[in-house]
PDBQT receptor file of N, H, CA, C and O in Angstrom, charges set to zero:
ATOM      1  N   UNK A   1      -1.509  -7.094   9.867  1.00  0.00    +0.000 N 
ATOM      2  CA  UNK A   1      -0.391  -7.489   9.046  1.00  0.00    +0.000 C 
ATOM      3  C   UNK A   1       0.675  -6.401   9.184  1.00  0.00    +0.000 C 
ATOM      4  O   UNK A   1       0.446  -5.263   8.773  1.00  0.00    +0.000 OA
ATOM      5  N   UNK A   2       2.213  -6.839   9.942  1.00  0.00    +0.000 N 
ATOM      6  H   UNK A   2       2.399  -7.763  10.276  1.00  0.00    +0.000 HD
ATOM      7  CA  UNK A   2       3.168  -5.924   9.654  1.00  0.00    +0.000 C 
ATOM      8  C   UNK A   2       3.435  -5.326   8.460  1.00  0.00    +0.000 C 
ATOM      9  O   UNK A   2       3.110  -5.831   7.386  1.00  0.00    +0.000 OA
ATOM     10  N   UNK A   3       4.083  -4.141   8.585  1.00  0.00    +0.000 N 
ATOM     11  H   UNK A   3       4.346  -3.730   9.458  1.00  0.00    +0.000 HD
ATOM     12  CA  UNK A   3       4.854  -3.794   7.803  1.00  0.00    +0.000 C 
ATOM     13  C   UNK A   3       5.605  -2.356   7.755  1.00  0.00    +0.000 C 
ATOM     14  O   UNK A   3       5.984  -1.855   8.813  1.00  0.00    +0.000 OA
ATOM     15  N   UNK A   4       5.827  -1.667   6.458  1.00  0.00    +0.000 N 
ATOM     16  H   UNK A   4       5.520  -2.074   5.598  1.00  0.00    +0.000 HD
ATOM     17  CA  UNK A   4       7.143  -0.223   6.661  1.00  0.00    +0.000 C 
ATOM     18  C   UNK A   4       5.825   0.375   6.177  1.00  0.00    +0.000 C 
ATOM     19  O   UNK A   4       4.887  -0.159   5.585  1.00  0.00    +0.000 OA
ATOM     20  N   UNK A   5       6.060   1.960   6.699  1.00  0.00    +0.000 N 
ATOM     21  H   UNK A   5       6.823   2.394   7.179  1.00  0.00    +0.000 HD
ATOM     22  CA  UNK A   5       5.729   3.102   6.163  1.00  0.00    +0.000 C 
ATOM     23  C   UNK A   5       6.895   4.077   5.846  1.00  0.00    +0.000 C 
ATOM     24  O   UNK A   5       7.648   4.520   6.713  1.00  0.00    +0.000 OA
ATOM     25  N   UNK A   6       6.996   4.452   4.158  1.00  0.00    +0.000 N 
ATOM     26  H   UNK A   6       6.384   4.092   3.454  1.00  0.00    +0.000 HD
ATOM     27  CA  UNK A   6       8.136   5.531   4.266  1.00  0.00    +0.000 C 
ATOM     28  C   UNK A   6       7.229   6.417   3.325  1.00  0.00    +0.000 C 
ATOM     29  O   UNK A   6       6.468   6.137   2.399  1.00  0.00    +0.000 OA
ATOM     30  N   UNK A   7       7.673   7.782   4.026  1.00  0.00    +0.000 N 
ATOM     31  H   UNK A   7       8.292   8.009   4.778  1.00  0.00    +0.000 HD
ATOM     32  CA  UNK A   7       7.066   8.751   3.016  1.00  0.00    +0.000 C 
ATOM     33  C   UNK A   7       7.825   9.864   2.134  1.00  0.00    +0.000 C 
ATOM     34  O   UNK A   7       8.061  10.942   2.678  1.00  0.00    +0.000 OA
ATOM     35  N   UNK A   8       8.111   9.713   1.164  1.00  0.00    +0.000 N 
ATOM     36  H   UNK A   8       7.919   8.837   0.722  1.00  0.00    +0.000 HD
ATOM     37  CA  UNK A   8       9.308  10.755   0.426  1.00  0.00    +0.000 C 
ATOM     38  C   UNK A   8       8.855  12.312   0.101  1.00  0.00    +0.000 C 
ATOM     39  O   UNK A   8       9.464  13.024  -0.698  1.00  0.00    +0.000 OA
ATOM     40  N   UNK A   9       7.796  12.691   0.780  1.00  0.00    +0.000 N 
ATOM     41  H   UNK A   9       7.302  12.113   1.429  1.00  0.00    +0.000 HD
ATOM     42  CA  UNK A   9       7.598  13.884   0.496  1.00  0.00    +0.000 C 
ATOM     43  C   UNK A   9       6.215  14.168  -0.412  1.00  0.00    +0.000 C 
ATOM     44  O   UNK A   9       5.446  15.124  -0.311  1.00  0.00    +0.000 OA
ATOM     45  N   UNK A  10       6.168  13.328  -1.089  1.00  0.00    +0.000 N 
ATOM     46  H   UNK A  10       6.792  12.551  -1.171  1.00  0.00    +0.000 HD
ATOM     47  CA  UNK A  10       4.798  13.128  -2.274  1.00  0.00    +0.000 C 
ATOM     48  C   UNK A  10       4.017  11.779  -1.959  1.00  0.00    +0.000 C 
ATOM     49  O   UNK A  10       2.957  12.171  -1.472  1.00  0.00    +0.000 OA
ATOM     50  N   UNK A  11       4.006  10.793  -1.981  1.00  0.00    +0.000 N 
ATOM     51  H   UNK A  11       4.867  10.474  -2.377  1.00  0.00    +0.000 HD
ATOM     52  CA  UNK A  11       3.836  10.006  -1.471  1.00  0.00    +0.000 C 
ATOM     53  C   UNK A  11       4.083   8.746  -0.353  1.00  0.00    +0.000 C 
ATOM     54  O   UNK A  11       5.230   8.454  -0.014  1.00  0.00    +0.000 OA
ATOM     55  N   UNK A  12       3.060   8.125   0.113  1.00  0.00    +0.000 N 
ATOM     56  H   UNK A  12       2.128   8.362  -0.162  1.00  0.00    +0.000 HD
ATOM     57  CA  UNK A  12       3.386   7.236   1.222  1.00  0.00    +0.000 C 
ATOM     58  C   UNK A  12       3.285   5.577   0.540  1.00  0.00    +0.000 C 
ATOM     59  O   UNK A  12       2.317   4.874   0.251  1.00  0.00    +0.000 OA
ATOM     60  N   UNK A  13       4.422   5.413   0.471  1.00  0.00    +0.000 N 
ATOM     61  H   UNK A  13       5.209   5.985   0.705  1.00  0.00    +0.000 HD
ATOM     62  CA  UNK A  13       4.645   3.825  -0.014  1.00  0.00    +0.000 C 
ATOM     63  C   UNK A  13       4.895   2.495   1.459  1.00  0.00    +0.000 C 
ATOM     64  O   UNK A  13       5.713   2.642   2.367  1.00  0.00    +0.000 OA
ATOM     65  N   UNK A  14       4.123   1.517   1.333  1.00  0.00    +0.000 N 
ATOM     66  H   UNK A  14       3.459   1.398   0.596  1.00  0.00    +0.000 HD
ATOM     67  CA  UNK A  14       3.852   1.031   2.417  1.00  0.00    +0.000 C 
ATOM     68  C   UNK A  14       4.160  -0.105   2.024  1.00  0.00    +0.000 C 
ATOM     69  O   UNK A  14       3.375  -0.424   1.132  1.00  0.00    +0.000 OA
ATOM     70  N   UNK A  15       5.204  -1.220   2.304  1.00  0.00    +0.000 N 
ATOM     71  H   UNK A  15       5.842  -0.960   3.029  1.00  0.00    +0.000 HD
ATOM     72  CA  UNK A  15       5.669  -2.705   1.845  1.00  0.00    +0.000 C 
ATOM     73  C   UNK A  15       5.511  -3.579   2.901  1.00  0.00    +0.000 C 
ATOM     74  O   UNK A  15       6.175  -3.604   3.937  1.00  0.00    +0.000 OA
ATOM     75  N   UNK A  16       4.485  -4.381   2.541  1.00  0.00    +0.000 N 
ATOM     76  H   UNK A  16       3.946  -4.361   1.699  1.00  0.00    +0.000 HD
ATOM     77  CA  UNK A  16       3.525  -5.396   3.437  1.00  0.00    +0.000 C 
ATOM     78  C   UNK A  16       4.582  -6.665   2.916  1.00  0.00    +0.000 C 
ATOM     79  O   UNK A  16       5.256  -6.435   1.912  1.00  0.00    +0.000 OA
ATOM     80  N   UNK A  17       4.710  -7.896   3.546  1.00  0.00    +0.000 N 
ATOM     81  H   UNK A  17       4.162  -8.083   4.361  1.00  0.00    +0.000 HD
ATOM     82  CA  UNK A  17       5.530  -8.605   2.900  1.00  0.00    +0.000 C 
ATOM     83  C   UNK A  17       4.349  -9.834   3.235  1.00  0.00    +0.000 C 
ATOM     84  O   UNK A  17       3.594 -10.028   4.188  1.00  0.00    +0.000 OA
ATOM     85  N   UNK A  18       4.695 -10.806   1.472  1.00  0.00    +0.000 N 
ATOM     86  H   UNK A  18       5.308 -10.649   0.698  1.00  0.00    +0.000 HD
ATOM     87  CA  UNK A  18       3.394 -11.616   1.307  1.00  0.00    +0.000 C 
ATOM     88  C   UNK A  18       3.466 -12.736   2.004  1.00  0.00    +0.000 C 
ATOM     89  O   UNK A  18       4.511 -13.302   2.324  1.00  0.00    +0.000 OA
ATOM     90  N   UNK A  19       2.751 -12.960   2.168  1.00  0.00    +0.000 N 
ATOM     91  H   UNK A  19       1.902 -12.500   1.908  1.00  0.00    +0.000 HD
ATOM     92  CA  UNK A  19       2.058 -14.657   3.244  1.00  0.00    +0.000 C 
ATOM     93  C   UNK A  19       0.924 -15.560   2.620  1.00  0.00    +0.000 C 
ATOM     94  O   UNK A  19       0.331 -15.375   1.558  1.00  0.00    +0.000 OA
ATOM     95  N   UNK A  20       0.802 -16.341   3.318  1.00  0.00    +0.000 N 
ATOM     96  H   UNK A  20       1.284 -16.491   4.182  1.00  0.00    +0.000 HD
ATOM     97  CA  UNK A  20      -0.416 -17.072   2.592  1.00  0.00    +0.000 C 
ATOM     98  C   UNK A  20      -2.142 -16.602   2.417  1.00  0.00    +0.000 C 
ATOM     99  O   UNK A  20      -2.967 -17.284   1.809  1.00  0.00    +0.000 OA
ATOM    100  N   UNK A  21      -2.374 -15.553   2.964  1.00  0.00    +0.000 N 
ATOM    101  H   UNK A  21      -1.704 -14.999   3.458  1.00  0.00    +0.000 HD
ATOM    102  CA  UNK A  21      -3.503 -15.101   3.225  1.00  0.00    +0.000 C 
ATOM    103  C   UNK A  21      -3.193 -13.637   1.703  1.00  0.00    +0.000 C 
ATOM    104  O   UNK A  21      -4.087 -12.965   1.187  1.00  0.00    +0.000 OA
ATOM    105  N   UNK A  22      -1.870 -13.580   1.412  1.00  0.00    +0.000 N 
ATOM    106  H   UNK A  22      -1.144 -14.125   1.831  1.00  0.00    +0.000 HD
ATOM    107  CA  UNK A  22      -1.980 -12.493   0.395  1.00  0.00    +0.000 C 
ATOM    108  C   UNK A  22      -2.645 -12.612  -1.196  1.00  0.00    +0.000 C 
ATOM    109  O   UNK A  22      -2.956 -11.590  -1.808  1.00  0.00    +0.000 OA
ATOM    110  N   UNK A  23      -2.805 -13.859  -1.730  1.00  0.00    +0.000 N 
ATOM    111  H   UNK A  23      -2.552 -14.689  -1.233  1.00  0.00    +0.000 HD
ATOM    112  CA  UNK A  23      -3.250 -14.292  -2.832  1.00  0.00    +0.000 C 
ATOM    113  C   UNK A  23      -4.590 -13.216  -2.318  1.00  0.00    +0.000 C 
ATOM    114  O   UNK A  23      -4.390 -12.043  -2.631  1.00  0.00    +0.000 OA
ATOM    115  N   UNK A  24      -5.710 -13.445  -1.688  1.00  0.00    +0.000 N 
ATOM    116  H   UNK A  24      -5.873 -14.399  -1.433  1.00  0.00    +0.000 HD
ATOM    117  CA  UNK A  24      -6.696 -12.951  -1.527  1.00  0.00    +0.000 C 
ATOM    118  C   UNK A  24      -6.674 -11.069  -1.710  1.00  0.00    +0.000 C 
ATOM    119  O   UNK A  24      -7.646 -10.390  -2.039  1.00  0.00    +0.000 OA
ATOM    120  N   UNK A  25      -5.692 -10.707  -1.482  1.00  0.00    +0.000 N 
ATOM    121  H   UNK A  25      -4.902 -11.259  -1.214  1.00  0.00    +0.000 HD
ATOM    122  CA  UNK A  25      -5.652  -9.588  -1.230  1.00  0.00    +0.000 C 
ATOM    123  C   UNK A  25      -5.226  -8.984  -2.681  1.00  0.00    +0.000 C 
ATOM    124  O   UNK A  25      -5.713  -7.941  -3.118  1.00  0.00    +0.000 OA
ATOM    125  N   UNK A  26      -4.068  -9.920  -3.512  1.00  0.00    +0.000 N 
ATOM    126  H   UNK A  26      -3.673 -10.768  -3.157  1.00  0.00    +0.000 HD
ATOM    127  CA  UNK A  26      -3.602  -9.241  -4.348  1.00  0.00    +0.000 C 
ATOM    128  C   UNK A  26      -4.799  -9.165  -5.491  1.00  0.00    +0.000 C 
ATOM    129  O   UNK A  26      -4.794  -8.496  -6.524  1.00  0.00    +0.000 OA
ATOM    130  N   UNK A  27      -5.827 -10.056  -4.991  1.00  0.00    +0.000 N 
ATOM    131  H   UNK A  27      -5.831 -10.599  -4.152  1.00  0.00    +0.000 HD
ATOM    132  CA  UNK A  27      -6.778 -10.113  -6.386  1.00  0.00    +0.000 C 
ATOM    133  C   UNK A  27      -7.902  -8.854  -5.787  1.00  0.00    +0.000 C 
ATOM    134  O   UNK A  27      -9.102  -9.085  -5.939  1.00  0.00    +0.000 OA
ATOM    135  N   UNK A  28      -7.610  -7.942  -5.320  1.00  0.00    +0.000 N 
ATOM    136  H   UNK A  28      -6.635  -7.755  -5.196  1.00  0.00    +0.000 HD
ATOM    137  CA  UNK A  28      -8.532  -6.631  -5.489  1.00  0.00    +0.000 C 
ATOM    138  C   UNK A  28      -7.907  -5.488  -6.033  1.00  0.00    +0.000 C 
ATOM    139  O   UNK A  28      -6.825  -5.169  -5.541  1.00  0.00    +0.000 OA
ATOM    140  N   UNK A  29      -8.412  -4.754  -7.027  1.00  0.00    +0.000 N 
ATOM    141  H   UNK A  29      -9.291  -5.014  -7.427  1.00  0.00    +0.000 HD
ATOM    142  CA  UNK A  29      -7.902  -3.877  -8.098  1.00  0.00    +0.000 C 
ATOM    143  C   UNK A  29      -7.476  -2.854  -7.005  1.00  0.00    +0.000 C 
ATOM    144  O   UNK A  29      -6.266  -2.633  -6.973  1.00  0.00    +0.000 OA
ATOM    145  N   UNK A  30      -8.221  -2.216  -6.139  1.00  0.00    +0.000 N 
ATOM    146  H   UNK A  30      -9.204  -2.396  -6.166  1.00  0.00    +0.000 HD
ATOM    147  CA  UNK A  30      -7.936  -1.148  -5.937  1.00  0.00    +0.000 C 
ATOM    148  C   UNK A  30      -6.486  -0.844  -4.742  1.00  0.00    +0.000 C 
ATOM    149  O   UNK A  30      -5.963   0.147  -4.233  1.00  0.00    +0.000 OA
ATOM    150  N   UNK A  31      -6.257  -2.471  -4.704  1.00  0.00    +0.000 N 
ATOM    151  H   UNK A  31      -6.681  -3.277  -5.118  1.00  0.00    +0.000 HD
ATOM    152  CA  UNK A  31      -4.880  -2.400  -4.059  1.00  0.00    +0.000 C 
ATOM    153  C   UNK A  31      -3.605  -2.189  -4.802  1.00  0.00    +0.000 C 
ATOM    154  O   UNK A  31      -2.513  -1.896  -4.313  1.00  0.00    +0.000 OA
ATOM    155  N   UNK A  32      -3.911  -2.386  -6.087  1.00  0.00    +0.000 N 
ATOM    156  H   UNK A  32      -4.798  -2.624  -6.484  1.00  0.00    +0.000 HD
ATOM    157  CA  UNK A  32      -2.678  -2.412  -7.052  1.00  0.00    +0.000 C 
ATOM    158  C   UNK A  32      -2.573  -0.963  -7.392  1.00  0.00    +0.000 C 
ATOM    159  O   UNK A  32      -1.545  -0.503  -7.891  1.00  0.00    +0.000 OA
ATOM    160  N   UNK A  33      -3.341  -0.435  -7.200  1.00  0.00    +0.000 N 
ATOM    161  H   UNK A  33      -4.176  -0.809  -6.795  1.00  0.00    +0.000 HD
ATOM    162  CA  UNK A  33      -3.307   1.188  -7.611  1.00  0.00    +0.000 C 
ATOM    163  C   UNK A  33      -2.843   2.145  -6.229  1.00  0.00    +0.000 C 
ATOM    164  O   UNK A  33      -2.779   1.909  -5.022  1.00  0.00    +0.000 OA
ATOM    165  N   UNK A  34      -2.582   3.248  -7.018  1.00  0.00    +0.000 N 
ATOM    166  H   UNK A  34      -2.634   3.440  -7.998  1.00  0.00    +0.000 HD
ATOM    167  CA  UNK A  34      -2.308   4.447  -5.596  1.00  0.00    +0.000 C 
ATOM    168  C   UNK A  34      -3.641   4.833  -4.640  1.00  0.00    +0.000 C 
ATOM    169  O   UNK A  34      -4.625   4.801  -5.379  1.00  0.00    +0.000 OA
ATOM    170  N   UNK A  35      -3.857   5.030  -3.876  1.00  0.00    +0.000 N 
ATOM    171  H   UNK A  35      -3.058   5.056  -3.276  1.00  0.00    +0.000 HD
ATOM    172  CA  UNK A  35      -5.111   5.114  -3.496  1.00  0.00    +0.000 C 
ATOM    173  C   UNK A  35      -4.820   6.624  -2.647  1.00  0.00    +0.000 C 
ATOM    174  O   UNK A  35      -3.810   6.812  -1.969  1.00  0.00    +0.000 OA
ATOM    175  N   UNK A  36      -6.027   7.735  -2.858  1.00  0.00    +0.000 N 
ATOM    176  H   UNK A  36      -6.847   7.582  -3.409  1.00  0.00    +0.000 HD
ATOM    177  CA  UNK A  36      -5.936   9.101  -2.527  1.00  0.00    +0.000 C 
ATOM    178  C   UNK A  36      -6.969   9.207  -1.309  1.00  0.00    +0.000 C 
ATOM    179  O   UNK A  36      -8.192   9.162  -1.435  1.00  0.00    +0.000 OA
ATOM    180  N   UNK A  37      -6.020   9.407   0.318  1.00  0.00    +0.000 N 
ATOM    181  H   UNK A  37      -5.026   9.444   0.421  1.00  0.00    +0.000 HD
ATOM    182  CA  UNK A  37      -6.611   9.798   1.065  1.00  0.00    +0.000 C 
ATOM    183  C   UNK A  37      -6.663  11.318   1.464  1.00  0.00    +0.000 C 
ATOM    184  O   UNK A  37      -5.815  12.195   1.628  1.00  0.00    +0.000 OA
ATOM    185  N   UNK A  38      -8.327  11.226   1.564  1.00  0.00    +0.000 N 
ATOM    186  H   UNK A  38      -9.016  10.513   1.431  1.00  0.00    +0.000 HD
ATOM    187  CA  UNK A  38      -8.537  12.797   2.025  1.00  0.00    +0.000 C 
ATOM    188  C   UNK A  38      -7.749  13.536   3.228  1.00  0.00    +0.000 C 
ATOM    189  O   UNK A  38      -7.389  14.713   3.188  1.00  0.00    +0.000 OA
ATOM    190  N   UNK A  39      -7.569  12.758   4.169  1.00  0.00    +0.000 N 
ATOM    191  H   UNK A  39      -7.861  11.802   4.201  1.00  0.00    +0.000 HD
ATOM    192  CA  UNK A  39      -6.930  13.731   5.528  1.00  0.00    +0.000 C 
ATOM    193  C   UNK A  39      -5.842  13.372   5.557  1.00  0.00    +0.000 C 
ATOM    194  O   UNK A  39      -5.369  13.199   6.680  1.00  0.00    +0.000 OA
ATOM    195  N   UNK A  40      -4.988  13.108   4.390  1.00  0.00    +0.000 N 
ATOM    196  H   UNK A  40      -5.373  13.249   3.478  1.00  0.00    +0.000 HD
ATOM    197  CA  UNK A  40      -3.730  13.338   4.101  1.00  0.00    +0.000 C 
ATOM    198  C   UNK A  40      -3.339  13.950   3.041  1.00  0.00    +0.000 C 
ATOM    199  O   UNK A  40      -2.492  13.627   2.207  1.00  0.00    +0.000 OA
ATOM    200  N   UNK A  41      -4.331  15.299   3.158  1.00  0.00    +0.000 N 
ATOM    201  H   UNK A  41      -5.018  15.562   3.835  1.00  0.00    +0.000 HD
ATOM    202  CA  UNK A  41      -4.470  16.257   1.883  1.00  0.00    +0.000 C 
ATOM    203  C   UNK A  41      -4.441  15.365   0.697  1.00  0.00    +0.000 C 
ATOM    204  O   UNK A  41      -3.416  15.626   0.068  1.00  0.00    +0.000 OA
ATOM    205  N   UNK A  42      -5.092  14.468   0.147  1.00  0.00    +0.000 N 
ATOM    206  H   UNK A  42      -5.925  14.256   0.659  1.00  0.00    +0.000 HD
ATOM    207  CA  UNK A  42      -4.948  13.973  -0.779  1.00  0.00    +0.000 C 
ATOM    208  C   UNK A  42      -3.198  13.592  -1.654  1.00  0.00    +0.000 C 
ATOM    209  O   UNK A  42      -2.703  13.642  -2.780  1.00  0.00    +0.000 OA
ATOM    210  N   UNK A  43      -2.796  13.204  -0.191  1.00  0.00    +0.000 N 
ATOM    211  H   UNK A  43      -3.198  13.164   0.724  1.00  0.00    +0.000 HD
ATOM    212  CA  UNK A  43      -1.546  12.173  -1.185  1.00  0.00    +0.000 C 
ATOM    213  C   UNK A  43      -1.914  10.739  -1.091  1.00  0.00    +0.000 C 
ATOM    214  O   UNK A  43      -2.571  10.068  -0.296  1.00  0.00    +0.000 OA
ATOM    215  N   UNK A  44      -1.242  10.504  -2.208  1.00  0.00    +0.000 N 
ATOM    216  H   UNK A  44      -0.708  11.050  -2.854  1.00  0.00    +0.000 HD
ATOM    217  CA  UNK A  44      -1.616   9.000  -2.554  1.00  0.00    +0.000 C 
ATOM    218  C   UNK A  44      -0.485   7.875  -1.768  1.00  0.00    +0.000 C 
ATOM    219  O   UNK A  44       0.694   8.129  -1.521  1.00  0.00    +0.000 OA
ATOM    220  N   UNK A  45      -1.083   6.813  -1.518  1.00  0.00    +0.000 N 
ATOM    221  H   UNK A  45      -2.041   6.607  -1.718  1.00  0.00    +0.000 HD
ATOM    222  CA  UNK A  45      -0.951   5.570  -0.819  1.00  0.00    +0.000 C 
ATOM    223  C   UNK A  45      -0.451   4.649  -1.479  1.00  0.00    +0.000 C 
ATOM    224  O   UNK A  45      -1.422   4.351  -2.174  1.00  0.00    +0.000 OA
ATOM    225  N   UNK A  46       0.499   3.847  -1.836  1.00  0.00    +0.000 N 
ATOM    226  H   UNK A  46       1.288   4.090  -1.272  1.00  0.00    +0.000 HD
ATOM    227  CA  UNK A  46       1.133   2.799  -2.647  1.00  0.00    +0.000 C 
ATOM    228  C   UNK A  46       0.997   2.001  -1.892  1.00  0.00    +0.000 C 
ATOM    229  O   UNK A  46       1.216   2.314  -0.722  1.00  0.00    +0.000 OA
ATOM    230  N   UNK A  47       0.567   0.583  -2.208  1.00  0.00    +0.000 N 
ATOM    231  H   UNK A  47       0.388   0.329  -3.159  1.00  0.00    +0.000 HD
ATOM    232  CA  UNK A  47       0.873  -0.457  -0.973  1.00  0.00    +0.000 C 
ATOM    233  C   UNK A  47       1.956  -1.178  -2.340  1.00  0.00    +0.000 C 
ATOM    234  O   UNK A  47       1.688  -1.165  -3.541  1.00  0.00    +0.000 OA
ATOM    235  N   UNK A  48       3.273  -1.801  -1.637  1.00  0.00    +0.000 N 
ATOM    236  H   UNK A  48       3.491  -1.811  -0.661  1.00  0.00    +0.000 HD
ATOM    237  CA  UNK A  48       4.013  -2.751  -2.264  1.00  0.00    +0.000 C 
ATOM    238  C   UNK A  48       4.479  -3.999  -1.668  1.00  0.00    +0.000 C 
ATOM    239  O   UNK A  48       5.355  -4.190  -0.824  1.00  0.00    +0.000 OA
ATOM    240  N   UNK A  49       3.760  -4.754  -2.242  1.00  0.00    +0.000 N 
ATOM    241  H   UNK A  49       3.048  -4.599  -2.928  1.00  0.00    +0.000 HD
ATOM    242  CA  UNK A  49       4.364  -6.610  -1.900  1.00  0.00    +0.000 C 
ATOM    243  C   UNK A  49       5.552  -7.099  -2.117  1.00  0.00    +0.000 C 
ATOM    244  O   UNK A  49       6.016  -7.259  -3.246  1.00  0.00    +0.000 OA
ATOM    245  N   UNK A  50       6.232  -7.419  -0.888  1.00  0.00    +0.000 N 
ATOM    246  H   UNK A  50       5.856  -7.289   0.029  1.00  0.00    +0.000 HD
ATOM    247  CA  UNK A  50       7.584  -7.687  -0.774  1.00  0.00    +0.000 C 
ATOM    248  C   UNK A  50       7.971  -9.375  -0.690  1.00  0.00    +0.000 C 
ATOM    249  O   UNK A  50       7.127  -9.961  -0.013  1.00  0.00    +0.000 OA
ATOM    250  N   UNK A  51       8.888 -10.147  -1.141  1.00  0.00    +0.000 N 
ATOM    251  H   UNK A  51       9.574  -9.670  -1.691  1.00  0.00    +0.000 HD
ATOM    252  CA  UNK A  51       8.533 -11.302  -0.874  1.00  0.00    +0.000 C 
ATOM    253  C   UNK A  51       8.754 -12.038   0.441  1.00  0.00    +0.000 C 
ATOM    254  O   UNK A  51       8.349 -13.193   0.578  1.00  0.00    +0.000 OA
TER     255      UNK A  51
């Protein structure tokens, strides 16, 4: 699935834009939240749904 990566310095916000396969996706919790990857020294991950 395309999409942007921008990173402002603190975090990496990532805007996937929705399709029909996204209903499935938006119903898992841990996508709605920031998510903290380790080998990116622990900055956090935003994913945001675009329409």
């Amino acid at each position: 699935m395309p999409g942007l990566v921008h990173y402002d310095g603190e975090r990496f916000n990532i805007r996937i834009r929705k399709r029909a396969t996204t209903p499935i996706l938006l119903g898992v919790k841990k996508l709605k939240q920031d998510i903290l990857v380790p080998w990116l020294a622990n900055k956090p991950v935003r994913i945001i749904w675009t329409p």
